[in-house]
N, C-alpha and C positions, 0 to 999 in steps of 0.2 A: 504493500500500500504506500509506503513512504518513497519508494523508489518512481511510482507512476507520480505520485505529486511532485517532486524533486525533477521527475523531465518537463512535469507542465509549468511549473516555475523557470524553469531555463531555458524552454522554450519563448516565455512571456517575456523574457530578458532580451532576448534575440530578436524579436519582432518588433520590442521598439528602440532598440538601438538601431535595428535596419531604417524603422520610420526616422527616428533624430536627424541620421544621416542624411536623409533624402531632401528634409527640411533646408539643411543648413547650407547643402548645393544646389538649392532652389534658390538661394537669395544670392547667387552668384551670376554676375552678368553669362550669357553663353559668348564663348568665342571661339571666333569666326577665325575660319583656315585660310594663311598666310592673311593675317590685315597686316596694313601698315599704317605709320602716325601720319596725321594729316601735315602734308606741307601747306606753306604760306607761299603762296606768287607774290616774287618780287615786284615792288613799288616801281616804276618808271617814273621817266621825269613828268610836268605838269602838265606840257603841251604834246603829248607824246599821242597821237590818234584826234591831236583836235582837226576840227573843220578847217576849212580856208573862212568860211563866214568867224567863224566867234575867236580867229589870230587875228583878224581885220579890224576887230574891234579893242584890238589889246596896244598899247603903247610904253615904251619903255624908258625910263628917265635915268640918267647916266649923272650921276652923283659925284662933281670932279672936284680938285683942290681950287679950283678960278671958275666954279660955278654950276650948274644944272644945265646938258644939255637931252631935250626932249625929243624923242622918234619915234612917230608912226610908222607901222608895218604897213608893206603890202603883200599880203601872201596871194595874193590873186597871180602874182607874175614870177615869184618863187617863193612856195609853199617851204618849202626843206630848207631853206636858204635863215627863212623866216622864224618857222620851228626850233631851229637850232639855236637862234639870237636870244627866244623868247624864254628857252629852256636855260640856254647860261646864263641870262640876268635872272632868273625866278629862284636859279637853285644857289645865288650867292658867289658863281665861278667867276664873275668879273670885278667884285670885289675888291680892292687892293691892287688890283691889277693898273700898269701902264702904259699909256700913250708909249709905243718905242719909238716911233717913225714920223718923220715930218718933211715933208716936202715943200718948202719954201711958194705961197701963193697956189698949189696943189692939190694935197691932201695931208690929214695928218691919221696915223693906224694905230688901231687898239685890238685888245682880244690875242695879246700873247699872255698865257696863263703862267709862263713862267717866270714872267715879272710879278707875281702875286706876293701875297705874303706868307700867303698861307698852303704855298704850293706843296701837293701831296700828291698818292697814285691816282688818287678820280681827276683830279685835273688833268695828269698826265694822261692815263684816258681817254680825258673826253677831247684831248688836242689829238688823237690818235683817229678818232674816229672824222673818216674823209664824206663828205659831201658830195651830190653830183651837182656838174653844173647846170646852172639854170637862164644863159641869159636869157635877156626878153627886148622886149620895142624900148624900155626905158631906158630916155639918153642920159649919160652921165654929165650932170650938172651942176653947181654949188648947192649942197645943202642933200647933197643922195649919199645915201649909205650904201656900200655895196663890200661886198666876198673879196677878199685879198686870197690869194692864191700861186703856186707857182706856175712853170710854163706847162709842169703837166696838165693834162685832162684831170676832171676829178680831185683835184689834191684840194679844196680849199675844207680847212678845219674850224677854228673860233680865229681866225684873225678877221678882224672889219678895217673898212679904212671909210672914211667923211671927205667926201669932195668940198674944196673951197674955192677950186677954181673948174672953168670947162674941163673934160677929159672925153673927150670925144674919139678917140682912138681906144677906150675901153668898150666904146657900146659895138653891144650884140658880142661881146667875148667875155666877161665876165657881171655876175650876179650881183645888180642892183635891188635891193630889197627893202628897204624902206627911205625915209626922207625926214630930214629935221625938221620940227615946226618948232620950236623955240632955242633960244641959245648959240645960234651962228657968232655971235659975240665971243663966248668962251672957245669955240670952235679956232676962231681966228688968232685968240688969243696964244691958242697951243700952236696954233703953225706959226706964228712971228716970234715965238721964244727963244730966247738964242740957241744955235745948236752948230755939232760937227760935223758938217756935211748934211746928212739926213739923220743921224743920232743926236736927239736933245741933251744941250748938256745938262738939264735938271727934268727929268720925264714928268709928267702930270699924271698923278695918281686920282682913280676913279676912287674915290670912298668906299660908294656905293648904286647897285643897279637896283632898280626896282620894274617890276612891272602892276599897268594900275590899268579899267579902262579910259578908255580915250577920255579927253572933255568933247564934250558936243558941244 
C-alpha cells in the first residue's frame, strides 16, 4: 500500500515540475533562426536627393573677416554643381576655411578645405569626391559663382571661385552655378588685397557658411 502511494506522490512531483517548466519558457520571447541586430542607415548630407525646385529656393551666406557675402543658387543649370555648395556650407566644411587665390580685377577662389582649421578625414573626403561637369548658356560675369576645376574632364571638387571681372573665355567650359546678390563690396575687397602674384599675402578667412531660405 505504501509503495502505490509513494509512486502516486512522485508521480504528482513530476507532473508539475514538467508544468513549472513549461511556464517559465512561455514567458520567453521565441527566436527566430539566424536574426540579426537591426542596422541604422547612414545619415547623408542635407541636400543629398533634394529637388532642383526647393535648392532654388535655398541661398547661402558666406560669413568672411571684411564682411557677408550673399549667393543665390541656381540648380536649374547645375543641379550637382549646386548640391555640393549647398551641402559644404550646411555641414560646416567651409568654415575656417580661405580665400587662396586672387586674381587681380578677375576672380578671387575659395573652397580649398585644406586651408581650414579644423581640417580632418571628412574634409579630406569630401575634397576627394569629383563632380561632373555641368556647363550651361550662363555667361560668366561679375558677380557669378562658378566650379574651379583642372584641365581634366570631371575633376572639379569644393573649390569655387567669384567672378569680379568678365571671363568670357570660361562660358560653356566650366560650371557656373549661382550668383551674388549682396556683398560685391567685400568680394572686391578680397581681390585688391595685397598679394604674391595670385597668392594673398594675408588670405580672408570665411568664419562662417550658412545656408537660410532666400529673402523674397
Amino acid at each position: 500500500m505504501m509503495n502505490k502511494i509513494g509512486l502516486l506522490l512522485l508521480s504528482l512531483v513530476l507532473l508539475l515540475s514538467i508544468s513549472a517548466k513549461g511556464q517559465s519558457n512561455a514567458t520567453e520571447p521565441p527566436k527566430k533562426a539566424n536574426a540579426r541586430a537591426a542596422v541604422t542607415a547612414p545619415v547623408g548630407d542635407p541636400f543629398d536627393g533634394a529637388s532642383v525646385e526647393k535648392m532654388g529656393t535655398q541661398c547661402v551666406t558666406l560669413e568672411t573677416e571684411l564682411g557677408a557675402i550673399e549667393i543665390a543658387m541656381m540648380p536649374e543649370v547645375a543641379p550637382e554643381a549646386v548640391r555640393n555648395f549647398l551641402n559644404l556650407a550646411a555641414t560646416g566644411s567651409f568654415d575656417t576655411t580661405k580665400f587662396s587665390r586672387v586674381v587681380k580685377d578677375f576672380v578671387v577662389q575659395g573652397g580649398d578645405l585644406q586651408t581650414s582649421e579644423k581640417w580632418n578625414a571628412d574634409l579630406a573626403r569630401r575634397m576627394a569626391h569629383r563632380l561632373p561637369d555641368e556647363p550651361g548658356l550662363v555667361k560668366h560675369v561679375r558677380g557669378i559663382v562658378s566650379m574651379a576645376r583642372t584641365d581634366e574632364p570631371n575633376s572639379g571638387t569644393t573649390h569655387f571661385f567669384i567672378l569680379v571681372g568678365p571671363g568670357t573665355h570660361l562660358d560653356g567650359k566650366f560650371s557656373a552655378f549661382g550668383t551674388v546678390t549682396k556683398g560685391m563690396e567685400v568680394v572686391d575687397a578680397i581681390n585688391q588685397a595685397p598679394a604674391n602674384g595670385e597668392k594673398p599675402e594675408k588670405p580672408v578667412k570665411i568664419n562662417r557658411a550658412s545656408v537660410v531660405p532666400c529673402k523674397k
